[in-house]
C-alpha positions in Angstrom: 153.7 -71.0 80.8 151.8 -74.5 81.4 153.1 -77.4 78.7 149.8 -77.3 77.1 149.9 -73.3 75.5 153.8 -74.5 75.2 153.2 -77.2 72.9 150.9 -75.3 70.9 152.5 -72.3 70.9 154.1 -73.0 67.4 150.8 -73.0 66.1 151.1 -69.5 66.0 152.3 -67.3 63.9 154.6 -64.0 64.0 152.2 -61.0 64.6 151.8 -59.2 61.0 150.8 -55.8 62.9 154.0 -55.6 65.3 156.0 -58.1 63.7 156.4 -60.0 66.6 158.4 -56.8 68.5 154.8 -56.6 70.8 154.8 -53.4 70.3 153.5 -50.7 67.4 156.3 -47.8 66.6 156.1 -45.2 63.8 157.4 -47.5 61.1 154.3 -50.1 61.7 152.3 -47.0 61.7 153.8 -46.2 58.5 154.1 -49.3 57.0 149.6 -49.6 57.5 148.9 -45.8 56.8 147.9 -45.2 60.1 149.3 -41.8 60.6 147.1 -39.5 62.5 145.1 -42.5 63.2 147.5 -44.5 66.1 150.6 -43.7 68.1 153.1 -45.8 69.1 151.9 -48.6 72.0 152.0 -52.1 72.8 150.0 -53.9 69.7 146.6 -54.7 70.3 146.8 -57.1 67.9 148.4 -59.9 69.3 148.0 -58.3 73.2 152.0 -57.5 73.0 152.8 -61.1 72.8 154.5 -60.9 69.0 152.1 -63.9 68.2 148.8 -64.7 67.1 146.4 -67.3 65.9 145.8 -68.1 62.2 142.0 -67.8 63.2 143.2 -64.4 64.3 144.7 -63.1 61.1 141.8 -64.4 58.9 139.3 -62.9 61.7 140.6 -59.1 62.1 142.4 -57.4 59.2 145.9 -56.6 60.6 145.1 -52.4 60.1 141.9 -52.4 61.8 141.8 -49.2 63.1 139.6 -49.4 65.9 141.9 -52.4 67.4 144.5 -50.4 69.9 145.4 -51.2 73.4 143.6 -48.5 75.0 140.1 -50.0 74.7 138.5 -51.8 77.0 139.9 -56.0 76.7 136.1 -56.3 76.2 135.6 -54.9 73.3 138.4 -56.1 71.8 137.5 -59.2 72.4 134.2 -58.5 70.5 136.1 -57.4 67.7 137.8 -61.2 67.7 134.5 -62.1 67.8 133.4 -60.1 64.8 130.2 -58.6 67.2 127.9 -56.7 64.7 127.6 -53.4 66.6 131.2 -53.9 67.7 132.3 -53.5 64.1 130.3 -50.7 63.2 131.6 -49.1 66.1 134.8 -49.5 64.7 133.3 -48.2 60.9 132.0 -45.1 61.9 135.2 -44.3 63.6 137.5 -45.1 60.8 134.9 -42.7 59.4 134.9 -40.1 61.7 139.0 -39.6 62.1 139.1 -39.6 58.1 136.5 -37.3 58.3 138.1 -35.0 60.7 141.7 -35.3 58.6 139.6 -34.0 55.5 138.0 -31.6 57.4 141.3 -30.0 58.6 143.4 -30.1 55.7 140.6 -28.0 53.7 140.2 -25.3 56.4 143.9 -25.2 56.7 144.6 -25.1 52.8 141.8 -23.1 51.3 140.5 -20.8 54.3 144.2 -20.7 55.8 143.0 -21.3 59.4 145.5 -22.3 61.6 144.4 -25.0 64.3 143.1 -23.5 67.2 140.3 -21.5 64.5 139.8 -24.8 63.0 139.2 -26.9 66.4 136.8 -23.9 67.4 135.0 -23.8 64.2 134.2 -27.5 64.5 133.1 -27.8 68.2 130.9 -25.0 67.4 129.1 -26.9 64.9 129.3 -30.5 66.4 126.6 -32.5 67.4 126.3 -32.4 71.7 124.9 -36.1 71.0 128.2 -36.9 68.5 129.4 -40.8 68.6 133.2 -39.6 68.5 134.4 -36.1 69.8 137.6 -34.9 71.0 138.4 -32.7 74.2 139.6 -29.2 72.9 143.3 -29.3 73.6 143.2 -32.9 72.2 141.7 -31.9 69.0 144.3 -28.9 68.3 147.0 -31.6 68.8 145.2 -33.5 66.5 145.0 -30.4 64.0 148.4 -29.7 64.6 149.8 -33.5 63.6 147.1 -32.9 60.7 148.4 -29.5 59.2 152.5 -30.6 60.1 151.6 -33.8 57.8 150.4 -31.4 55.1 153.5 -29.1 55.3 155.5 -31.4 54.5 154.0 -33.1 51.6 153.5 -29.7 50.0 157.4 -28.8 50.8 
């Protein structure tokens, strides 16, 4: 570490997503309602350092969904940036995995499909020119995490 980023490193603040462990586990996830939504990683929040900038925490709100560590450092970096088309990005797929949830829990609950019926009703119908999709065997995972979730809060 040179002296400079030393001396400045007090500047910085204890990372609100990971809080400061670097990494994101299943009581972050919790603790932002991110279930379904991330899986444990390294935070992409403050790059699995446990800090982060003031200008950081009044830039990106600490649950941003589209902000994990498996997108390109790119675009995360437009996302610091607050890029337009970068953020909408991020929007519509906040939208589309709330979507998705919805869409699952009701074929599960009111037309008691179980999730490989309900990944191959929704591929059947999706768009081939879709923003978002899912691989099959991804997407029944998905269903899966989506109907267990539902289990339990009706048990």
């Amino acid at each position: 570490m040179t002296l400079f980023k030393f001396l400045f490193r007090k500047s910085d603040l204890e990372c609100p997503r990971c809080l400061g462990k670097t990494f994101v586990d299943w009581d972050d996830i919790r603790r932002l309602n991110k279930l379904l939504k991330w899986v444990p990683a390294p935070c992409a929040y403050c790059f699995g350092s446990g800090r982060v900038t003031p200008e950081m925490i009044l830039k990106v709100p600490v649950d941003y969904t589209y902000l994990t560590i498996d997108l390109p450092e790119s675009e995360m970096e437009k996302i610091k940036e607050q890029n337009p088309e970068t953020l909408e990005r991020g929007r519509l797929r906040e939208v589309f995995l709330d979507d998705l949830i919805k869409y699952a829990e009701n074929h599960y609950l009111y037309d008691k499909m179980d999730a490989q019926s309900i990944a191959d009703l929704y591929l059947s119908t999706e768009d081939e020119a879709a923003l978002f999709s899912l691989e099959r065997q991804n997407l029944i995972r998905f269903i899966e995490k989506v109907i267990e979730m539902k289990r339990s809060e009706i048990n």
